[in-house]
Phi, psi and omega in degrees: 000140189227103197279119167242187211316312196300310203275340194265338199299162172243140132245177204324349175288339219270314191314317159335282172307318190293305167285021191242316208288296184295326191305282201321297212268312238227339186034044163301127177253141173222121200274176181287153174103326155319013205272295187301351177267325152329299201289312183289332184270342164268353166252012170285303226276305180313312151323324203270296173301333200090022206276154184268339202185165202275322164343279188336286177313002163237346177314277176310316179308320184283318180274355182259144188265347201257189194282301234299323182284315194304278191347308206260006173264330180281316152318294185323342183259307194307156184243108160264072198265113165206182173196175152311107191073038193292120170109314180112286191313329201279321173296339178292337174266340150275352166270313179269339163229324175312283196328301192300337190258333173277301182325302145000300197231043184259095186335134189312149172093320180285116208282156188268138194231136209229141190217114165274121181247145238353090163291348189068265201219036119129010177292307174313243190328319168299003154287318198287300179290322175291311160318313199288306189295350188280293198243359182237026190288351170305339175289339209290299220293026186158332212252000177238127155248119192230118184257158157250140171225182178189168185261324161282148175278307197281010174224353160266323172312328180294291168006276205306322176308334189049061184218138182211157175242188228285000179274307202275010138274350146301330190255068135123020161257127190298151174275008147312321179265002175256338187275357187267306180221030147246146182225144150332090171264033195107245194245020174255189186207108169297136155272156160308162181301291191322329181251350160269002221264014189261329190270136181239112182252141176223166189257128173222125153266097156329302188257349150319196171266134173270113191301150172323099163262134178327151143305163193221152192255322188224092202257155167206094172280142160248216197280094147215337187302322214293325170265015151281158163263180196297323161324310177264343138350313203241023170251321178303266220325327222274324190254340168289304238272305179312318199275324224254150201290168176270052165199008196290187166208159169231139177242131184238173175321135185286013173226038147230177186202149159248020148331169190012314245254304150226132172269023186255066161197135158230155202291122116291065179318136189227032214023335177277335179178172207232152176211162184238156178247173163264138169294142201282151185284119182308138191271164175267137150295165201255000000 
C-alpha cells in the first residue's frame, strides 16, 4: 500500500488532538513544528493497520473506547532509540564506584536492585546483566534483581526475545561479549539464556500509576525526562524518590537534570558524567 502525501498530511486540528492525546496517556509533550514527525510515524502505523488514510485512523482513534488503538498510536509518538552500553561513562561508573558503594552499605541478604526504565528493547539491562557477570559475579545466583520496564508491550516482546540484528549489534557491544553470550541464528543474534534469564520486563507508563515495586538501589531513567514538561517532570521525581533506596543512586540522560525541578536530589559529579542521590534528611541544631 503506498500512503501519499494527500492520505499522510494532518491539519492543524488533527495536530492538536494528537497532542492532547499522547500529552494525556504518556505525558509525551510534542511541540509546534512537530507537525511532520506526527505525520510521519502515523503513517508508518496506517500502513501497518490498513487504514485508507492517516484521517481514518484518527476518525477511529476519536470514536474508539478500547486500549489497543490507544497503545498503538502512543508507541507510534514514542522514540525508541538505544543501543548497547550507551554513553559508555555511566557504566564505567557504576562498575568502579556506584555498584561498589551500594553493595558496600547494602543490609547483609538483601538482593541488589536495579530498574532500567523505558529500556526500549532491551540493551540497556542486558548491558546491565552482562556487566554485573563480567565483574560482579557473586551477585549473579540469587543476589540481583534487574527490572525493565517501557510503556510499549510490542517493544518489551522483543526486548524479553533477545534477538537483535546485526546493525543493532553493532552499535556498542563490544565483540568479546557477543561471542561470549550471543549465539547465531539464521540472520539474528540471540542473547543467552543465562543473561536473559537475570532481566524481569514489565509494561510501566511513566507518567501513569506505578504497579507495586521493590525499593530500588539503582534507577537508570535514561534521555526519556526530556519529553516531558516540567509538571510532569517533577511528579516522576516525586515518585523515584519514593521507590529509590536512601542511598540509592539515579542516573538520567546528560541533557537531563533535576536541577529547579526537585531539590530533594543533589548532584554526584564523576567529571565524564553525574549521577543523583536524595538528599540526607537536615539534623535540628541544638
Amino acid at each position: 500500500m503506498i500512503i501519499t502525501e494527500k492520505n499522510t498530511a494532518i491539519d492543524p486540528s488533527d495536530f492538536e488532538y494528537v497532542c492532547s492525546f499522547v500529552r494525556e496517556r504518556a505525558g509525551i509533550v510534542l511541540e509546534e513544528g512537530k507537525q511532520y514527525l506526527v505525520e510521519s510515524r502515523l503513517s508508518q502505523l496506517v500502513e501497518r493497520e490498513g487504514y485508507p488514510s492517516v484521517q481514518h485512523l484518527l476518525t477511529s482513534l476519536r470514536n474508539c473506547a478500547g486500549r489497543e488503538l490507544h497503545e498503538k498510536v502512543v508507541e507510534a509518538m514514542c522514540t525508541n532509540e538505544t543501543y548497547f552500553f550507551r554513553d559508555v561513562h555511566p557504566f564505567e561508573v557504576i562498575k568502579r564506584k556506584v555498584l561498589p558503594r551500594l553493595l558496600e552499605r547494602r543490609s547483609h541478604g538483601d538482593p541488589l536492585v536495579i530498574w532500567s526504565a523505558a529500556c526500549s528493547t532491551g540493551q540497556e539491562p542486558y548491558s546491565l546483566a552482562m556487566m554485573l557477570r563480567e565483574h560482579f559475579p557473586h551477585l549473579v545466583e540469587g543476589q540481583v534483581r534487574i527490572l525493565a520496564s517501557d510503556i510499549s508491550g510490542n517493544v518489551l516482546e522483543k526486548a524479553a526475545a533477545g534477538l537483535y540484528n546485526q546493525i543493532e549489534i553493532n552499535r556498542g557491544l563490544p565483540a568479546p561479549l557477543l561471542v561470549k553470550y550471543f549465539s547465531k541464528r539464521v540472520d539474528r543474534w540471540v542473547i543467552s539464556e543465562k543473561i536473559r534469564s537475570m532481566v524481569e520486563f514489565l509494561e510501566l507508563n511513566l507518567n501513569g500509576t506505578w504497579p507495586p515495586l521493590p525499593r530500588v538501589d539503582l534507577i537508570l531513567m535514561r534521555n526519556v525526562m526530556i519529553y516531558f514538561d516540567v509538571p510532569t517532570k517533577r511528579q516522576i521525581l516525586e515518585k523515584v524518590r519514593q521507590q529509590l533506596n536512601p542511598q540509592g543512586a539515579l542516573f538520567l540522560g546528560s541533557s537531563e537534570t533535576t536541577l529547579m525541578i526537585d531539590d530533594c536530589f543533589h548532584s554526584v559529579d564523576h567529571g565524564t558524567c553525574h549521577h543523583y542521590q536524595l538528599q540526607k534528611p537536615k539534623t535540628e541544631e541544638n
